[in-house]
PDB file with SEQRES, HELIX, SHEET and CRYST1 records, atoms N, CA, C and O in Angstrom:
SEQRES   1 A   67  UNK UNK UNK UNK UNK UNK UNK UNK UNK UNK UNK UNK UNK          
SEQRES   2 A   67  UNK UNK UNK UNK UNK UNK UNK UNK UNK UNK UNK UNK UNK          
SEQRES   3 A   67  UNK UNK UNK UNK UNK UNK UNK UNK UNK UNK UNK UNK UNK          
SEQRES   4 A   67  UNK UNK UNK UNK UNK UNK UNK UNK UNK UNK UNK UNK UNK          
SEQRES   5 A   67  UNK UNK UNK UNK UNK UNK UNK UNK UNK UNK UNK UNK UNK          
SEQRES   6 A   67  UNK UNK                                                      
HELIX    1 AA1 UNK A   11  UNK A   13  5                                   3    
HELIX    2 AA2 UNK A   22  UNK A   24  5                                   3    
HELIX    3 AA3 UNK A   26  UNK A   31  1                                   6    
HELIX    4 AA4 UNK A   42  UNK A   53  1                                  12    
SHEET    1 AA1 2 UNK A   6  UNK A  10  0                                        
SHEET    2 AA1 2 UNK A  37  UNK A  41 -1                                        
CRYST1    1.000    1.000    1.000  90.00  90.00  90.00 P 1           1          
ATOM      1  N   UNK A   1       0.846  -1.188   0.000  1.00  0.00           N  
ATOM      2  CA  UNK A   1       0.000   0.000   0.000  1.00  0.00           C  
ATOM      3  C   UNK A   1       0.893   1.253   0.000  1.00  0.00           C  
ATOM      4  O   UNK A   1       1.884   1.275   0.729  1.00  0.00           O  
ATOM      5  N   UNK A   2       0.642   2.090  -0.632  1.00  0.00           N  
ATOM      6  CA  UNK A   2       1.576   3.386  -1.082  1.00  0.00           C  
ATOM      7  C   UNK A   2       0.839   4.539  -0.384  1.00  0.00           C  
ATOM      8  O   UNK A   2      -0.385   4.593  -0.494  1.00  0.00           O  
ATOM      9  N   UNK A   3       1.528   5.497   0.351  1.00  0.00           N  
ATOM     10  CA  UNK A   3       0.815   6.635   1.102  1.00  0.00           C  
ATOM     11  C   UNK A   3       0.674   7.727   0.325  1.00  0.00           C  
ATOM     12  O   UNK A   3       1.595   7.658  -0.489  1.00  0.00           O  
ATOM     13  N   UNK A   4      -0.019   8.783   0.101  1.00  0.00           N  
ATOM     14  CA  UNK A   4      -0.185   9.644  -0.622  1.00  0.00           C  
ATOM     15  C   UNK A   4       0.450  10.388  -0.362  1.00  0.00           C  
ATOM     16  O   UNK A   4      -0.050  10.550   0.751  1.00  0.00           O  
ATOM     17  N   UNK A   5       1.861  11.685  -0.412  1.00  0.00           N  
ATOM     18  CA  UNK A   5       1.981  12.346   0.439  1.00  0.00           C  
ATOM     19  C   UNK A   5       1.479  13.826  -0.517  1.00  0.00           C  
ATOM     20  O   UNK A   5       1.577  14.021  -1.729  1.00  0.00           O  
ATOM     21  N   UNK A   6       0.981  14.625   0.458  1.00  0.00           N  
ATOM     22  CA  UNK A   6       0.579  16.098   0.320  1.00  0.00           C  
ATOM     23  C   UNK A   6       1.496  16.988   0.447  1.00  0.00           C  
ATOM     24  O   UNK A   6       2.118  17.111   1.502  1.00  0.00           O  
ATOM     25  N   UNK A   7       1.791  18.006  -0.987  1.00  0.00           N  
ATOM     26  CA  UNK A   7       2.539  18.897  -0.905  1.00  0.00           C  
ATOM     27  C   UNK A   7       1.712  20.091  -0.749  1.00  0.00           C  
ATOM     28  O   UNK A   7       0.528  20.113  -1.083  1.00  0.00           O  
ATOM     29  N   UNK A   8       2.398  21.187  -0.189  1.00  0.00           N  
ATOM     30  CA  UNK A   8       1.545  22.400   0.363  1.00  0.00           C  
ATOM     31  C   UNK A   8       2.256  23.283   0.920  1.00  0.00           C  
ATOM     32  O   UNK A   8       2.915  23.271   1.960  1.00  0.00           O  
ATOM     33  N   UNK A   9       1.935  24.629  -0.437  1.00  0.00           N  
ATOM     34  CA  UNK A   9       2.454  26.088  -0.266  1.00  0.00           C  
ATOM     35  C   UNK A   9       1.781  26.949   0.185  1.00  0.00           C  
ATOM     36  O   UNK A   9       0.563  26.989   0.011  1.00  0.00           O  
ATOM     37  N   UNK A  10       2.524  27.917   0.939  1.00  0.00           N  
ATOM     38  CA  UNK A  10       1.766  28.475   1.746  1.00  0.00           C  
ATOM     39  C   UNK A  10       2.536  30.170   0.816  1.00  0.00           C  
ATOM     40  O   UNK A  10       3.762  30.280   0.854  1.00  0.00           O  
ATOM     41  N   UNK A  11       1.837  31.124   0.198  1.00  0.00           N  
ATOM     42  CA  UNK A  11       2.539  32.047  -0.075  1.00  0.00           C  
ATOM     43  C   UNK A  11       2.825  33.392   1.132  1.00  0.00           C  
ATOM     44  O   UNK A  11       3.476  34.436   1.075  1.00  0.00           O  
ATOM     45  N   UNK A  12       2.056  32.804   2.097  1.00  0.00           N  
ATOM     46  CA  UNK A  12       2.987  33.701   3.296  1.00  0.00           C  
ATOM     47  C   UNK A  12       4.405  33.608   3.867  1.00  0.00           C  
ATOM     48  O   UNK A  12       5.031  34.571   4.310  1.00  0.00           O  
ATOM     49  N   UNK A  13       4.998  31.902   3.787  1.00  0.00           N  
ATOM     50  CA  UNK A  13       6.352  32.342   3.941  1.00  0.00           C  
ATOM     51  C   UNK A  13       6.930  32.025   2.750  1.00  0.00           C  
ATOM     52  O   UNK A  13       7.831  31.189   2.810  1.00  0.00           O  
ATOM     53  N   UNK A  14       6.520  32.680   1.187  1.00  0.00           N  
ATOM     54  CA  UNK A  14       7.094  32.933   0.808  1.00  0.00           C  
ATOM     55  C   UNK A  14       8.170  34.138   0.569  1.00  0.00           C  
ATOM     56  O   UNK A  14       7.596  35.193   0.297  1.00  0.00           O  
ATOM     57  N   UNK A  15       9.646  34.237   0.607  1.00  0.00           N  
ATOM     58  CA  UNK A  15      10.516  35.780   0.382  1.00  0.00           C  
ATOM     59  C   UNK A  15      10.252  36.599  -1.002  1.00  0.00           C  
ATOM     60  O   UNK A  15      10.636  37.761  -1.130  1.00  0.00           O  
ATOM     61  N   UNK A  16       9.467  35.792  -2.166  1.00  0.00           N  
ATOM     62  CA  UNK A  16       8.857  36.200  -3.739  1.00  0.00           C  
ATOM     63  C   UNK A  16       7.461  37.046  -3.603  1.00  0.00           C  
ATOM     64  O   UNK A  16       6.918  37.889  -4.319  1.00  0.00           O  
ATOM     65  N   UNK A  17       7.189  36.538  -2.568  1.00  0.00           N  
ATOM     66  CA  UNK A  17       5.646  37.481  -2.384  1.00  0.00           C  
ATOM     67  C   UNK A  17       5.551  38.982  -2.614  1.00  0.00           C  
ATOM     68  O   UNK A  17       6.180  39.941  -2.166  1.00  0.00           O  
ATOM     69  N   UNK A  18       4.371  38.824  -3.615  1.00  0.00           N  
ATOM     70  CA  UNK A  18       4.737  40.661  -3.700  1.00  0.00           C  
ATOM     71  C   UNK A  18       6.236  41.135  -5.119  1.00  0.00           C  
ATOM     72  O   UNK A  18       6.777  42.241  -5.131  1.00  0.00           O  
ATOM     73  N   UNK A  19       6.441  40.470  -5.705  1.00  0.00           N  
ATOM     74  CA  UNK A  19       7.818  40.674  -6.187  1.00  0.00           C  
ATOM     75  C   UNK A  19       7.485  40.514  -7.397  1.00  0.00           C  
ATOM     76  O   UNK A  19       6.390  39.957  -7.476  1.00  0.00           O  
ATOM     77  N   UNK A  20       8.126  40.852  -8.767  1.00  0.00           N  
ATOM     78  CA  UNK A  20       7.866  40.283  -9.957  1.00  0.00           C  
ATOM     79  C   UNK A  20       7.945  38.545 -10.550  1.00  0.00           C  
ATOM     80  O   UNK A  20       7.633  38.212 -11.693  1.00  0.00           O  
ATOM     81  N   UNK A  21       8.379  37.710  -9.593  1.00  0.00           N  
ATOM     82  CA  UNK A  21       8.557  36.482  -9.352  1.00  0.00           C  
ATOM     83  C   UNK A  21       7.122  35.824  -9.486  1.00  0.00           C  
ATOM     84  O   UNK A  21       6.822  34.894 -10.235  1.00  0.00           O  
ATOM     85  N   UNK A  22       6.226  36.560  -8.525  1.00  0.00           N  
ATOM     86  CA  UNK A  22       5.063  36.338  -8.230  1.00  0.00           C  
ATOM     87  C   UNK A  22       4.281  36.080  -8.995  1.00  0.00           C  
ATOM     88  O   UNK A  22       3.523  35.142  -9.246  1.00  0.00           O  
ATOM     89  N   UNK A  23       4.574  37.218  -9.451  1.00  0.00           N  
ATOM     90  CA  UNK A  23       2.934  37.318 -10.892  1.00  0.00           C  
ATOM     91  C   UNK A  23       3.111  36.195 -11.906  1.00  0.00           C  
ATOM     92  O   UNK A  23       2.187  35.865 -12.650  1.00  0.00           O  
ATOM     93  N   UNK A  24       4.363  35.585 -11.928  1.00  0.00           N  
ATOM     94  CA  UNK A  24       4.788  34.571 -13.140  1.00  0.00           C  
ATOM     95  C   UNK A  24       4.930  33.043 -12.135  1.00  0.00           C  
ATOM     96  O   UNK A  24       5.668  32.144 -12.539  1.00  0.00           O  
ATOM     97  N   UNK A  25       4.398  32.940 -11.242  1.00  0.00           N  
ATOM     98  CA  UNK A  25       4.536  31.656 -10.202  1.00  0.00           C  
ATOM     99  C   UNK A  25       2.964  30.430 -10.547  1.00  0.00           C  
ATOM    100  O   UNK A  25       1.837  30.910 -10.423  1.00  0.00           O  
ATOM    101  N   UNK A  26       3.074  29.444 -10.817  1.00  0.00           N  
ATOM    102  CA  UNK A  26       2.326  28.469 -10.694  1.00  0.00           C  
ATOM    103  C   UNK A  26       1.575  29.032  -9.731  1.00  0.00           C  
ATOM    104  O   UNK A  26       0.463  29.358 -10.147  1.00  0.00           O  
ATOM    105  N   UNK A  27       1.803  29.300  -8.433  1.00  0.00           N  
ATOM    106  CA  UNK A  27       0.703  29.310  -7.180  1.00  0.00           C  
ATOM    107  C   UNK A  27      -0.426  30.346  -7.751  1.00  0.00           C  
ATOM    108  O   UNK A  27      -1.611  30.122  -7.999  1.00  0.00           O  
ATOM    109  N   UNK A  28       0.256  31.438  -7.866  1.00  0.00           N  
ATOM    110  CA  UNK A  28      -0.078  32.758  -8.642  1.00  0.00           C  
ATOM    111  C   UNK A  28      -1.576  32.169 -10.020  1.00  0.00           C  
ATOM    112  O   UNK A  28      -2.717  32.592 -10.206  1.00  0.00           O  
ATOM    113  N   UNK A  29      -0.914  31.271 -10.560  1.00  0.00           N  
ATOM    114  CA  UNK A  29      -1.807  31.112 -11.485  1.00  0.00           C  
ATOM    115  C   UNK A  29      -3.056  30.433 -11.569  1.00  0.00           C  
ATOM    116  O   UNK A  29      -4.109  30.633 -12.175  1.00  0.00           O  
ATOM    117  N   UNK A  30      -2.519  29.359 -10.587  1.00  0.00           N  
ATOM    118  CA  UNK A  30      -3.637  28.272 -10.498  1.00  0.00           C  
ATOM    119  C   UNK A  30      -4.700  29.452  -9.243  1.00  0.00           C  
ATOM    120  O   UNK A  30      -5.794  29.906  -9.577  1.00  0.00           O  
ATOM    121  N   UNK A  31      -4.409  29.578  -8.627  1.00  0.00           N  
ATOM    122  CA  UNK A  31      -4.921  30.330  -7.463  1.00  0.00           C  
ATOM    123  C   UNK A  31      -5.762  32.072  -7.713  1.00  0.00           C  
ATOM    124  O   UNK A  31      -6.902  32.383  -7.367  1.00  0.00           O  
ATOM    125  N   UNK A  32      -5.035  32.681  -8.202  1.00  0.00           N  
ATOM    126  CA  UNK A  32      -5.499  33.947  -9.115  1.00  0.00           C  
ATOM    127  C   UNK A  32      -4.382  35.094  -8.229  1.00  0.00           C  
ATOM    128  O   UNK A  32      -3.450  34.789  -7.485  1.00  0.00           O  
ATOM    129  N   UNK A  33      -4.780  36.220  -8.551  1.00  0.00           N  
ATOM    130  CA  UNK A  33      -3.851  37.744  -8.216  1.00  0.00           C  
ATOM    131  C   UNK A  33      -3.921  37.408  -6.509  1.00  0.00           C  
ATOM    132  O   UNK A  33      -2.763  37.282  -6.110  1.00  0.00           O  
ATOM    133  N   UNK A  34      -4.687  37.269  -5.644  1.00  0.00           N  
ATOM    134  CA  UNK A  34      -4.468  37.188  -4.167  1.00  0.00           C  
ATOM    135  C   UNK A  34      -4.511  35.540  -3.792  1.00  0.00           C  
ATOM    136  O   UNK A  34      -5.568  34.928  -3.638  1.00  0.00           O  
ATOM    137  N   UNK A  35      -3.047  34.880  -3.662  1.00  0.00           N  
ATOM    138  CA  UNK A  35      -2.687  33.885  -3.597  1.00  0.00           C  
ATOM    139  C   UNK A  35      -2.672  33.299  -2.389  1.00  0.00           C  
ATOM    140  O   UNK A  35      -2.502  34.153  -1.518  1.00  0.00           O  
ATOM    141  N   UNK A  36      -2.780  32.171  -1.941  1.00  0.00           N  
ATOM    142  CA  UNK A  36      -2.971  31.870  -0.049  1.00  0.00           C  
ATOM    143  C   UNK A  36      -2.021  30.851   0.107  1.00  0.00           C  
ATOM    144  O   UNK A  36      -0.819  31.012   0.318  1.00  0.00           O  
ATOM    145  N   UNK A  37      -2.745  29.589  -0.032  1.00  0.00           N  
ATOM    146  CA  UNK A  37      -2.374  28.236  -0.087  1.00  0.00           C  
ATOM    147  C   UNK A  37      -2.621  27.479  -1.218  1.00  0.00           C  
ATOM    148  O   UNK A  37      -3.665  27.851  -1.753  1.00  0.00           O  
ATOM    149  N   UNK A  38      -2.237  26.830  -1.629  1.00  0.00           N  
ATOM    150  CA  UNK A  38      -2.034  25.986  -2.830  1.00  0.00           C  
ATOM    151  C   UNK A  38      -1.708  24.395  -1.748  1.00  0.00           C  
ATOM    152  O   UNK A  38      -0.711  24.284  -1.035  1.00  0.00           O  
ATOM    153  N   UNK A  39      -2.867  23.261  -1.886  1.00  0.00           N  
ATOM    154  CA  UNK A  39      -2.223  21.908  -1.829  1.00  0.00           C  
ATOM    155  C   UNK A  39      -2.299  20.691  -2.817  1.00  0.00           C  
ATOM    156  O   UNK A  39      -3.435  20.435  -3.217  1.00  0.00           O  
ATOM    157  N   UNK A  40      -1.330  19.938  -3.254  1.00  0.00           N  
ATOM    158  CA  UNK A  40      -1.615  19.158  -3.937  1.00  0.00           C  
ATOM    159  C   UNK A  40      -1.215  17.618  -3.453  1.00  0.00           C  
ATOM    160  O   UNK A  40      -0.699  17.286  -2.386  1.00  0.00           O  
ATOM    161  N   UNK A  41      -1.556  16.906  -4.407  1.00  0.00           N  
ATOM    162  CA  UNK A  41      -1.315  15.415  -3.873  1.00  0.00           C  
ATOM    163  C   UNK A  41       0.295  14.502  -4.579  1.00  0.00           C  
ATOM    164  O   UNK A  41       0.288  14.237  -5.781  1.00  0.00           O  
ATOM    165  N   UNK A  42       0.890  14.313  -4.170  1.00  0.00           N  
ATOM    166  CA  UNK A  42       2.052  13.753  -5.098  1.00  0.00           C  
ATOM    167  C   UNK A  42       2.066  13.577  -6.385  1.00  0.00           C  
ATOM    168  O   UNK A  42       2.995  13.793  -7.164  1.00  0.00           O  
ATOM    169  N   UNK A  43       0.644  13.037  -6.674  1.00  0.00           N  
ATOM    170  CA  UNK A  43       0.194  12.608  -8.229  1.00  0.00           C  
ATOM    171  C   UNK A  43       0.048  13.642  -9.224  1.00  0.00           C  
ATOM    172  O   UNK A  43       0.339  13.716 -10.418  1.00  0.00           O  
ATOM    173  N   UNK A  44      -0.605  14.587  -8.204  1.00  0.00           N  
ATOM    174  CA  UNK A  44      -1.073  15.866  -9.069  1.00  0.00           C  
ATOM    175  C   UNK A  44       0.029  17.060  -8.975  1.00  0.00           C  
ATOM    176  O   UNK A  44      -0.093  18.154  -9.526  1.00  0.00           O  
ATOM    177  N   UNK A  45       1.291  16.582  -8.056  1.00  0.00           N  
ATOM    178  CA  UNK A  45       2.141  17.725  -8.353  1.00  0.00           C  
ATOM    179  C   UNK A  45       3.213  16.761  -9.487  1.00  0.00           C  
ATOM    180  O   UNK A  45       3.947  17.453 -10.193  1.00  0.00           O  
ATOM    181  N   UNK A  46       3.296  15.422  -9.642  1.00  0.00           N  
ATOM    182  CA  UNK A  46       4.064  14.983 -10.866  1.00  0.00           C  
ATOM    183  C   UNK A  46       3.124  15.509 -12.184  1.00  0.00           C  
ATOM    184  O   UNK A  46       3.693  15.521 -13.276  1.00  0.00           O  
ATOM    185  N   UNK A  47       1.723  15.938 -12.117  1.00  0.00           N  
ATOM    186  CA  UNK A  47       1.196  15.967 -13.102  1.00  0.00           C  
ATOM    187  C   UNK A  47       1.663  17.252 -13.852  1.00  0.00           C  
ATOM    188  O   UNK A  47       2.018  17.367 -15.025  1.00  0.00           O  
ATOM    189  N   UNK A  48       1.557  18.295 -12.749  1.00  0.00           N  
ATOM    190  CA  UNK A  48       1.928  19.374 -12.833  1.00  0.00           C  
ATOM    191  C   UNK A  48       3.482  19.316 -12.936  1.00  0.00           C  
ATOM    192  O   UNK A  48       3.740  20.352 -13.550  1.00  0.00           O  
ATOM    193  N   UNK A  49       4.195  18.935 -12.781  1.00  0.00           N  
ATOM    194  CA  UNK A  49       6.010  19.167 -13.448  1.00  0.00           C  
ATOM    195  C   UNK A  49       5.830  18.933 -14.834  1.00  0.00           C  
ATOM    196  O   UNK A  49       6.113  19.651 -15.794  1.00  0.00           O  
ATOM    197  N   UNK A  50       5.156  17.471 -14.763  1.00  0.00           N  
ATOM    198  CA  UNK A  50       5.071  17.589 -16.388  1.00  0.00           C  
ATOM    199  C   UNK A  50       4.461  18.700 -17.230  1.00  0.00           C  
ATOM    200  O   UNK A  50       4.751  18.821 -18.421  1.00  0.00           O  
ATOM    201  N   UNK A  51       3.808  19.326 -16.745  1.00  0.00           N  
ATOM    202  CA  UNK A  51       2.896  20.420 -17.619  1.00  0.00           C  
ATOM    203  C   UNK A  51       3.804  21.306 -17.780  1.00  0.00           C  
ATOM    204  O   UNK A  51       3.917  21.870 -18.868  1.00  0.00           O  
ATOM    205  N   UNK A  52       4.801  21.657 -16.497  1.00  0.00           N  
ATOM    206  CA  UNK A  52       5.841  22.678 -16.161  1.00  0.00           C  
ATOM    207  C   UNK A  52       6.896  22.578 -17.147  1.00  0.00           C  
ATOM    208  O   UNK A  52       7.248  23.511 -17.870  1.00  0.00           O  
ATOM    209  N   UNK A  53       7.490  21.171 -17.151  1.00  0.00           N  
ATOM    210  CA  UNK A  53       8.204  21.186 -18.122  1.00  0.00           C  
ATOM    211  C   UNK A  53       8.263  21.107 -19.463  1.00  0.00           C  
ATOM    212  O   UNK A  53       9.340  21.049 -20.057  1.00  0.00           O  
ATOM    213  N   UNK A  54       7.088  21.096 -20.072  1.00  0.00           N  
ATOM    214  CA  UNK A  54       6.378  21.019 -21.626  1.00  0.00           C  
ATOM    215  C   UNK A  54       6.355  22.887 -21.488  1.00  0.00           C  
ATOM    216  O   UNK A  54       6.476  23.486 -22.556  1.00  0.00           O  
ATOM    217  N   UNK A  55       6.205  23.721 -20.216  1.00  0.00           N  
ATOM    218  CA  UNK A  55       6.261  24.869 -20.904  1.00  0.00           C  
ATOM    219  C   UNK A  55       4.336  25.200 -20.610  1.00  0.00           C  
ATOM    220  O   UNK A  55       3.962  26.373 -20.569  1.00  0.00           O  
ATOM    221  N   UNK A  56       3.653  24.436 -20.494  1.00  0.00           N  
ATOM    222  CA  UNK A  56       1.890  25.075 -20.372  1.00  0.00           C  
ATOM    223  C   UNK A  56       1.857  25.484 -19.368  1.00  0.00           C  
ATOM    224  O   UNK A  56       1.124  26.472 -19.420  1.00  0.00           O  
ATOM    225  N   UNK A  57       2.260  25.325 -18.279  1.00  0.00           N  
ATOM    226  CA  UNK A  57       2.337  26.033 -17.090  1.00  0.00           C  
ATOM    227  C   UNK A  57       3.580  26.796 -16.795  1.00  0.00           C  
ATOM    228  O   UNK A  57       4.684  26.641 -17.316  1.00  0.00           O  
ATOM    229  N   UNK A  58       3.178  27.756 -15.754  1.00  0.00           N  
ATOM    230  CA  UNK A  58       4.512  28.959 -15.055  1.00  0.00           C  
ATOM    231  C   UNK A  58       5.130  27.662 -13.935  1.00  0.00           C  
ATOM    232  O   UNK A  58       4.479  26.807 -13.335  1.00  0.00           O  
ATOM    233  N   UNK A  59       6.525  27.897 -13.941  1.00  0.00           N  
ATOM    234  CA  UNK A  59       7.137  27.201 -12.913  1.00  0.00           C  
ATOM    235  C   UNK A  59       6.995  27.486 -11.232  1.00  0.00           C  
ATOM    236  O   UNK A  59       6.874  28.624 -10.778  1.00  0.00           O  
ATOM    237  N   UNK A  60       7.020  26.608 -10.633  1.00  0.00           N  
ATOM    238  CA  UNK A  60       6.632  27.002  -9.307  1.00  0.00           C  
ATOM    239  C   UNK A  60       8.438  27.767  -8.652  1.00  0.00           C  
ATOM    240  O   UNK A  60       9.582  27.318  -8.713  1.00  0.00           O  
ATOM    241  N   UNK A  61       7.857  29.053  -8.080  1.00  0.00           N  
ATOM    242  CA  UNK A  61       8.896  30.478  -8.121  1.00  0.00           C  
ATOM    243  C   UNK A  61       9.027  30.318  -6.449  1.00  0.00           C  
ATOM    244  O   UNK A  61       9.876  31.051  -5.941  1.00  0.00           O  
ATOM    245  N   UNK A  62       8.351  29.524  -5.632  1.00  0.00           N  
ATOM    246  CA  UNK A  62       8.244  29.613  -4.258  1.00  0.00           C  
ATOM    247  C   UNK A  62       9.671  29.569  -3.754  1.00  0.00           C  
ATOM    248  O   UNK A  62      10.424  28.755  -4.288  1.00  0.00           O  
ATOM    249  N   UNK A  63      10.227  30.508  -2.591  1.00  0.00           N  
ATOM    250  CA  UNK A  63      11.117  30.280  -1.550  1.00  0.00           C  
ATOM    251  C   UNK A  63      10.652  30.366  -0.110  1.00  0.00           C  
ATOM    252  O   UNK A  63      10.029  31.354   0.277  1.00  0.00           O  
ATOM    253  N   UNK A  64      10.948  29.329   0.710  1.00  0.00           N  
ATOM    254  CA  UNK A  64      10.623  29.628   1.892  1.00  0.00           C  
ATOM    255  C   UNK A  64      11.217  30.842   3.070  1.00  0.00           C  
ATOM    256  O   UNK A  64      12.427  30.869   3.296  1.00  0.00           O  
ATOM    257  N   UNK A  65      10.683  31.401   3.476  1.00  0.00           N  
ATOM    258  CA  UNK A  65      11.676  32.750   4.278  1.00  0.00           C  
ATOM    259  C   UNK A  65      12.099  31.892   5.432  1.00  0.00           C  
ATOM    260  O   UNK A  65      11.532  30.978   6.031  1.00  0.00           O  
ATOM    261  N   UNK A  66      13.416  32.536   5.574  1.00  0.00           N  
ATOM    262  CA  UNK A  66      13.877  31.181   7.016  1.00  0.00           C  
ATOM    263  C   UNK A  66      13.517  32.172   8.093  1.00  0.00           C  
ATOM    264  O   UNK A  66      13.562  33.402   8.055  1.00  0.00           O  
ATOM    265  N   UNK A  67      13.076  31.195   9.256  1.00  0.00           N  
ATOM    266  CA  UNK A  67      13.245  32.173   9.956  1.00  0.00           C  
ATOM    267  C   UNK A  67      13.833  33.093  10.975  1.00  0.00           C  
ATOM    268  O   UNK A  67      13.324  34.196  11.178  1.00  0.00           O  
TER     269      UNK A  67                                                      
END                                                                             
């Protein structure tokens, strides 16, 4: 049995927030102009690289702010 694991951005600690990074970010897109959280499932974030790397989607721009 294989566990699902959940990936999940949070664009508050992102350091891109607000930045020209932003407006061109996967989270940004799927989500719209006021961005929060974004979660996906392992499956659906391999789905999404692939889309990423064909170029149909913006690449995910996220950095975490340390703290």
């Amino acid at each position: 049995m294989r566990k699902d694991i959940e990936v999940s951005i949070s664009c508050d600690e992102c350091v891109r927030r607000s930045t020209p990074d932003c407006a061109d970010c996967l989270v940004t897109f799927v989500l719209g102009e006021k961005p929060g959280e974004l979660s996906l499932s392992s499956h659906e974030a391999d789905v999404v690289q692939l889309f990423t790397d064909e170029g149909l989607l913006p690449s995910l721009r996220f950095h975490r702010a340390h703290p």
